[in-house]
C-alpha positions in Angstrom: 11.1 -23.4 15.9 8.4 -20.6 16.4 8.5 -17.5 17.4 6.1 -15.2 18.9 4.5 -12.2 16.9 6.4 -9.5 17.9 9.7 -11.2 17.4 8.4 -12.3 14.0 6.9 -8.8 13.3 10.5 -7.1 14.4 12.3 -9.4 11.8 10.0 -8.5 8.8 10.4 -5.0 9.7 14.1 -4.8 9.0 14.7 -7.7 7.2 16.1 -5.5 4.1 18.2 -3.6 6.3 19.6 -6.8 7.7 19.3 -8.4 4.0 17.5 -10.9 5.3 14.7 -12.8 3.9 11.5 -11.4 3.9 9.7 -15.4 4.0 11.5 -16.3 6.9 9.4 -14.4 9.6 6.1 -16.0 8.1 7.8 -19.5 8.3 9.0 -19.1 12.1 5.0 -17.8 12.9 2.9 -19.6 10.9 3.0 -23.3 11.0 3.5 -23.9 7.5 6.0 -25.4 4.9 6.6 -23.0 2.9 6.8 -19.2 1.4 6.7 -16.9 -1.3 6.3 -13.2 -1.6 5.6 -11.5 -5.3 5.0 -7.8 -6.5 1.9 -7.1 -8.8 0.6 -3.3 -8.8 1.1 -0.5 -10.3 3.7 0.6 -8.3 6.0 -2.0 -8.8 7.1 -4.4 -11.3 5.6 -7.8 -11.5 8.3 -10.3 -9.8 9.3 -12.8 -6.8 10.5 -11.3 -4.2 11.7 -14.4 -2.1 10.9 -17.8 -2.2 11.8 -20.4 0.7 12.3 -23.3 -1.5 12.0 -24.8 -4.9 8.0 -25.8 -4.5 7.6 -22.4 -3.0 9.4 -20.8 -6.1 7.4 -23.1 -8.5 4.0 -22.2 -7.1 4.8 -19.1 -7.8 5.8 -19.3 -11.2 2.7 -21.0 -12.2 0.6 -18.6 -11.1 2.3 -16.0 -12.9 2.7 -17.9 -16.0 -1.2 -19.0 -16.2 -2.9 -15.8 -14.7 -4.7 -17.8 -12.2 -4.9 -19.3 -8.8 -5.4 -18.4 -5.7 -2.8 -15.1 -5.7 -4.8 -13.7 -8.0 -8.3 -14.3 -6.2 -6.7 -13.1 -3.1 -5.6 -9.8 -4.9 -9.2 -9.6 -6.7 -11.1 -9.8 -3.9 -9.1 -8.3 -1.2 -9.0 -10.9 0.9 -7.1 -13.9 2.1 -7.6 -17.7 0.1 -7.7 -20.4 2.4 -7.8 -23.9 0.6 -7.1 -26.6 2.6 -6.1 -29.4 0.0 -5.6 -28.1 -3.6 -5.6 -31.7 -5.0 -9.0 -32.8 -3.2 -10.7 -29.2 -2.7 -9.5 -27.7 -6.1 -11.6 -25.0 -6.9 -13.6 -24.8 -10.7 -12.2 -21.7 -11.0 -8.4 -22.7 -11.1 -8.5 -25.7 -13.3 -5.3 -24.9 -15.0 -3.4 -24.2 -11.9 -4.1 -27.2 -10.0 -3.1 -29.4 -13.2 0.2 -27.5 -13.2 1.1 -27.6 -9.5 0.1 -31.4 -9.1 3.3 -32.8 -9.0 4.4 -30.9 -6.4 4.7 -31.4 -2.9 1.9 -28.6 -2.2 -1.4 -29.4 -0.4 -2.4 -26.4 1.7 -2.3 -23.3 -0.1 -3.0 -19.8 1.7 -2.5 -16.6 -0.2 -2.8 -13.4 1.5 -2.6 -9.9 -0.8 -0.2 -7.6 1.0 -1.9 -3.6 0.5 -1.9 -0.4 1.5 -5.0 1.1 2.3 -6.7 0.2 -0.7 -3.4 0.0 -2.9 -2.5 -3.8 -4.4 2.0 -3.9 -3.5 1.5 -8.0 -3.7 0.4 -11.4 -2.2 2.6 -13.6 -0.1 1.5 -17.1 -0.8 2.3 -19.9 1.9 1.6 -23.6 1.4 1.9 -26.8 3.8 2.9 -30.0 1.8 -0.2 -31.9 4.1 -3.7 -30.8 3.8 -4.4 -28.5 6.5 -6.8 -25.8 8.3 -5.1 -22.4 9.0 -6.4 -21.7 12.1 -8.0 -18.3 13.0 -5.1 -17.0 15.0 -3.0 -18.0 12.3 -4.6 -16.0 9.5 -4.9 -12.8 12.1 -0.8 -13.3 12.4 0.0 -13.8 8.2 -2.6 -10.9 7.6 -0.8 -8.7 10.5 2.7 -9.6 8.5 0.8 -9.1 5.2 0.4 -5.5 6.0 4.0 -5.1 7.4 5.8 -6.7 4.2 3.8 -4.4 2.1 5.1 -1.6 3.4 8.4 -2.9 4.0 8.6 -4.0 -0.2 8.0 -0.2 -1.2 9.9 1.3 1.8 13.0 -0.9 -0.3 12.0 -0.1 -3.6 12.2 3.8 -2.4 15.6 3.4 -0.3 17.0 1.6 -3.8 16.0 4.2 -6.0 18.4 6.9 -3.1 15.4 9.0 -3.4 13.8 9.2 0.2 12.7 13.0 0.4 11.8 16.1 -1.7 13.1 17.3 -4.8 14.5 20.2 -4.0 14.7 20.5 -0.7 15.4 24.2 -0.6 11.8 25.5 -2.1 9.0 25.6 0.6 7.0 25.7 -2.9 8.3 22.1 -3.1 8.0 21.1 0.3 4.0 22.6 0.2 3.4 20.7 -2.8 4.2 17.6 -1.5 2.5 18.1 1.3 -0.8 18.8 0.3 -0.7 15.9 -2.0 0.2 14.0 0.6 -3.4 15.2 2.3 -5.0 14.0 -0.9 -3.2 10.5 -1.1 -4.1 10.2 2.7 -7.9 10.8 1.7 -8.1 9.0 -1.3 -6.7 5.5 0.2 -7.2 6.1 3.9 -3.9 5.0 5.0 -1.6 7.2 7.2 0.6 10.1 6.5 3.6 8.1 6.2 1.9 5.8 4.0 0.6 8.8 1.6 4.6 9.8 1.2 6.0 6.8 0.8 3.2 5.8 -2.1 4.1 9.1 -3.4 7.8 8.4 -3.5 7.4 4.8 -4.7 5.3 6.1 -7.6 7.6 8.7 -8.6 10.7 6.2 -8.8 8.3 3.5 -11.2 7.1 5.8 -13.2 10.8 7.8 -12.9 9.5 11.3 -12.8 10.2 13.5 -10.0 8.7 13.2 -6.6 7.5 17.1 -7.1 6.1 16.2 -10.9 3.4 13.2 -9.2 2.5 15.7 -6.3 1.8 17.7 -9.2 -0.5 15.4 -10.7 -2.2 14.3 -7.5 -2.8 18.4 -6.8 -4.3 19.1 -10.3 -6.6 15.4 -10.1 -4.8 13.9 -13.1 -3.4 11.0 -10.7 -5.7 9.3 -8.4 -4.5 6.1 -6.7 -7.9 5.1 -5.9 -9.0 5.0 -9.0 -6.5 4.5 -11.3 -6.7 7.6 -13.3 -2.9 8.3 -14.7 -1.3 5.0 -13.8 -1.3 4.2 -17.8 0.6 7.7 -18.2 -2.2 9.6 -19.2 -1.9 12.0 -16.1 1.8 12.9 -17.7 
């Protein structure tokens, strides 16, 4: 049964809160077989975050395992991968990937990278066991849901670390700090301000430093989320 986007887009959006699957809003929108969401930044560790079903969890795998396929393109280039029958269309550049998944009931594959601003949190990958088209208004739903689950993957990942605000709460020094490097995380990514904190808080809990310490960093240039500079820990 589908839904329509703003009941789909209201599940995503607390489907941690309700401990509820974060697949299952793509799957009631998008007329698909099946789901799969994983991390891969450098804001969170490398993992699945749901699967719908076995195939789902095995595509998956693979593609972590091999270091190829079309989650990876998706989060090299940005954009969404669209291949409408991995065993008749299979791309040159995938050769190992569409060996492994063969066996599986996988046909359609459609990976979408979920971002902020210009920040890789993931890719959701979605797959329909017949060879078909996603249709436009399809794609402009799972990349609408893309950019929710993004945010809704670090939002968790701060609210499980019981760190949602300042260190210190008590020092406007603090509270300055944090503030102004949220300016800079604003600029540097061109997302919004609630986007800058959260990054900012997501970062601090990975790298498990304080929130105050990475405003630090941003402040004196030593971290730089649009370029990388002190992900590797040099900015420490």
């Amino acid at each position: 049964m589908t839904v329509d986007f703003d009941a789909a887009a209201h599940d995503l959006s607390n489907a941690f809160i309700a401990r509820r699957s974060y697949c299952a809003p793509f799957l009631s929108l998008i007329p698909v077989t099946g789901a799969a969401i994983s991390t891969i930044g450098t804001l969170v560790a490398p993992e699945t975050v749901c699967a719908s079903d076995a195939a789902a969890a095995r595509l998956d795998e693979v593609q972590f395992d091999l270091g190829e396929g079309p989650c990876w393109e998706a989060l090299a280039t940005g954009r969404p991968v669209l291949e409408r029958d991995i065993r008749d269309g299979a791309r040159g550049a995938w050769p190992a990937f569409v060996e492994a998944v063969r066996d599986l009931p996988v046909r359609g594959v459609y990976a979408f990278p979920l971002t902020i601003g210009r920040m890789n949190v993931g890719v959701i990958d979605l797959y329909s066991s017949r060879p078909a088209e996603l249709q436009d208004g399809h794609q402009r739903d799972a990349e609408a849901l893309a950019s929710i689950a993004a945010r809704q993957i670090l939002r968790e990942l701060v609210m499980r670390s019981g760190d949602e605000g300042e260190d210190d709460p008590g020092s406007e020094f603090s509270r300055r700090t944090i503030h102004q490097a949220t300016g800079m995380v604003l600029a540097q990514l061109n997302v919004s301000p609630d986007d800058a904190v959260l990054i900012l808080q997501a970062h601090a809990y990975s790298s498990g430093r304080s929130l105050r310490d990475v405003a630090d960093d941003v402040l004196a240039r030593r971290l730089d989320f649009a370029t990388g500079l002190g992900e590797g820990g040099e900015g420490r």
